[in-house]
C-alpha positions as CSV (number, residue, x, y, z in Angstrom):
1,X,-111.6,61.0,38.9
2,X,-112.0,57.6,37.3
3,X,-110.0,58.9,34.2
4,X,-106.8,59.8,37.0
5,X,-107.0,56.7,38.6
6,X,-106.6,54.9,34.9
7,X,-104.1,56.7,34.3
8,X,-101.9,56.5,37.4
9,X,-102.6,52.6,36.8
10,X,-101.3,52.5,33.6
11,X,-98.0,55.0,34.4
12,X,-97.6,52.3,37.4
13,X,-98.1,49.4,35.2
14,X,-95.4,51.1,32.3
15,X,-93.0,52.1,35.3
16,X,-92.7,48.5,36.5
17,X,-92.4,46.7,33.2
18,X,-89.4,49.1,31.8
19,X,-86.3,47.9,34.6
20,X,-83.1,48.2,33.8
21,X,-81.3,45.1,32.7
22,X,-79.0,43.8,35.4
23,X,-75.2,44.0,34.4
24,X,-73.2,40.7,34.0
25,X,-70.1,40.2,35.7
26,X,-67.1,38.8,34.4
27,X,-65.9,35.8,36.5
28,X,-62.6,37.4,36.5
29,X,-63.4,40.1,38.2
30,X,-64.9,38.3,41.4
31,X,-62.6,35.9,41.6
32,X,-64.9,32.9,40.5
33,X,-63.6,30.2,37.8
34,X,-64.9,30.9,34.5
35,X,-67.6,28.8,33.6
36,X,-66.3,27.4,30.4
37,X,-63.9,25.9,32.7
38,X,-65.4,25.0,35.4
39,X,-68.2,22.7,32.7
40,X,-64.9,21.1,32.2
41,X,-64.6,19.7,35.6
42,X,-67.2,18.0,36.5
43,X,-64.6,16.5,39.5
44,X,-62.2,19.0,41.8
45,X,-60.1,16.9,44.4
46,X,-58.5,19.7,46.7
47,X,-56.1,19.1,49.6
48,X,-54.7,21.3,52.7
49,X,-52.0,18.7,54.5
50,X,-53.5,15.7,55.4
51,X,-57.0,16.9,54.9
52,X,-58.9,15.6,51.7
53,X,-61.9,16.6,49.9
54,X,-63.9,16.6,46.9
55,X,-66.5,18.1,44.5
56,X,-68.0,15.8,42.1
57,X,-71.3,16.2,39.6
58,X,-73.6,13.5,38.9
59,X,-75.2,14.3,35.8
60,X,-78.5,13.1,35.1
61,X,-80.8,13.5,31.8
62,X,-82.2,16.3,33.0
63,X,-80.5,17.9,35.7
64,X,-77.4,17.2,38.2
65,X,-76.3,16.5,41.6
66,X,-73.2,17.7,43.2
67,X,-71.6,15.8,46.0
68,X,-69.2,17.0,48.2
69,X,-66.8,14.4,50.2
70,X,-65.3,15.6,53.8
71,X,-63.6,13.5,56.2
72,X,-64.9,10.5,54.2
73,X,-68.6,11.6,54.1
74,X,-70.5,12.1,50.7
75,X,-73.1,14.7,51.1
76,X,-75.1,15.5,48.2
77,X,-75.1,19.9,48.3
78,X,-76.9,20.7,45.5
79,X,-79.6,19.1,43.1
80,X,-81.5,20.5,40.1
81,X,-84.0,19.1,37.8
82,X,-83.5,21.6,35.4
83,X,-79.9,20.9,33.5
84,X,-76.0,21.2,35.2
85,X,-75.1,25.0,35.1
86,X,-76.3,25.4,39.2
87,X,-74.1,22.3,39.8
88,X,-71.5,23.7,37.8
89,X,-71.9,27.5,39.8
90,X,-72.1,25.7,43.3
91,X,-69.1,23.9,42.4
92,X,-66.9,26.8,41.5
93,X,-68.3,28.9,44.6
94,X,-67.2,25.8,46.8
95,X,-63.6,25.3,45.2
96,X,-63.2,29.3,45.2
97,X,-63.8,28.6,48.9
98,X,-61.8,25.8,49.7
99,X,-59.0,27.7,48.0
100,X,-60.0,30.7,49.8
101,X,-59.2,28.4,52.9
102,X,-55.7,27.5,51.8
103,X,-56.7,24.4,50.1
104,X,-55.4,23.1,46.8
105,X,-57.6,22.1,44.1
106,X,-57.2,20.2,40.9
């Protein structure tokens, strides 16, 4: 009985450690800017009429902070501690929205 149980623990154990890699997507293909251009930008000004906003990163020496302006208001959206790439993805997600939106972005 003992000898099952060891063995069902170890087929469990084995089972959970061999998962399937996820699959990367290519920025392409969801719409999203690639992100050897979007570490280019580390500032998007977008516009829609009258209406003004903007994306900026504050890079720090070990992490970022991105600030979005709206209607005159900064409001910092995203920190990390840990280097710029989740600045750099919340940036593009945002533009991709803004454009979305029927903004324009530069």
């Amino acid at each position: 009985m003992k000898r099952n149980l060891l063995v069902l623990a170890c087929a469990l154990v084995l089972g959970a450690c061999a998962t399937a890699e996820k699959p990367t997507e290519n920025p392409t293909q969801t719409g999203a800017q690639p992100i050897a251009e979007a570490q280019a930008q580390d500032r998007v000004d977008c516009s829609s009429n009258s209406d003004q906003r903007s994306l900026e990163i504050e890079r720090k020496p070990l992490g970022c902070s991105l600030v979005y302006t709206k209607l005159g208001r900064r409001e910092k959206v995203v920190a990390s501690d840990i280097g710029p790439q989740e600045c750099m993805n919340a940036l593009s997600q945002i533009r991709g929205n803004l454009v979305a939106a029927g903004f324009r972005c530069q």
